[in-house]
N, C-alpha and C positions, 0 to 999 in steps of 0.2 A: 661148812662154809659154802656161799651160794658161789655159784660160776661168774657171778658178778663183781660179787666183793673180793675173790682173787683176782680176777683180772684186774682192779683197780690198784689194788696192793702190789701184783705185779710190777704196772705201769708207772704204780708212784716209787716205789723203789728203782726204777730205770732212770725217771727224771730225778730225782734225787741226784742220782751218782753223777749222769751227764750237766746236771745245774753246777757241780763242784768241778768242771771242764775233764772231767774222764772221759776216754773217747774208747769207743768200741774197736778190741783189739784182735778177736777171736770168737767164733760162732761156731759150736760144735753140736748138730743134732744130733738127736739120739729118740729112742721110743718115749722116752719118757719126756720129752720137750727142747728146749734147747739151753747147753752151757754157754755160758757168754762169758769171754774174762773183759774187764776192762782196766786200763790204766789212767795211772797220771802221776806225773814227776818218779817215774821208776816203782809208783806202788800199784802194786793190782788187787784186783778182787774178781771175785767170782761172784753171778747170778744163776740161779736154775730159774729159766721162765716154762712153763709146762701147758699154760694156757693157749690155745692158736690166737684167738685175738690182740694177747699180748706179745707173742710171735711175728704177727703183722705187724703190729705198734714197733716193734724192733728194728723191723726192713724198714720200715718210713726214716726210722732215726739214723740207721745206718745210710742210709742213701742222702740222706741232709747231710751228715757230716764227710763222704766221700764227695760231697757235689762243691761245700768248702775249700777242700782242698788245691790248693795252685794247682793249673796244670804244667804238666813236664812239657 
């Protein structure tokens, strides 16, 4: 598979989950890329993103949805 067509696969599986208001719950690097858990209504799910450009796409999404957030 080209580095392209994962990273797209990656990303549409990220906006998939986030379009169904899952919100990113847990970011865990590792050498092999990053686990993400996300939630919504008490269910979770797990991503492996492994690509850095979909790594990046990740932080952008994580920082929209912290920037959401009310402040304290």
């Amino acid at each position: 598979m080209s580095e392209y067509v994962q990273v797209a696969a990656e990303i549409a599986q990220l906006d998939a989950l986030l379009n169904q208001q899952y919100l990113i719950e847990l970011i865990t690097e590792n050498l092999d890329g990053a686990q993400v858990v996300l939630e919504f209504e008490n269910q979770q799910t797990e991503l492996n993103i492994t690509t850095a450009e979909a790594r990046k796409y990740l932080t952008v999404k994580l920082q929209e949805q912290l920037n959401k957030q009310p402040q304290k």
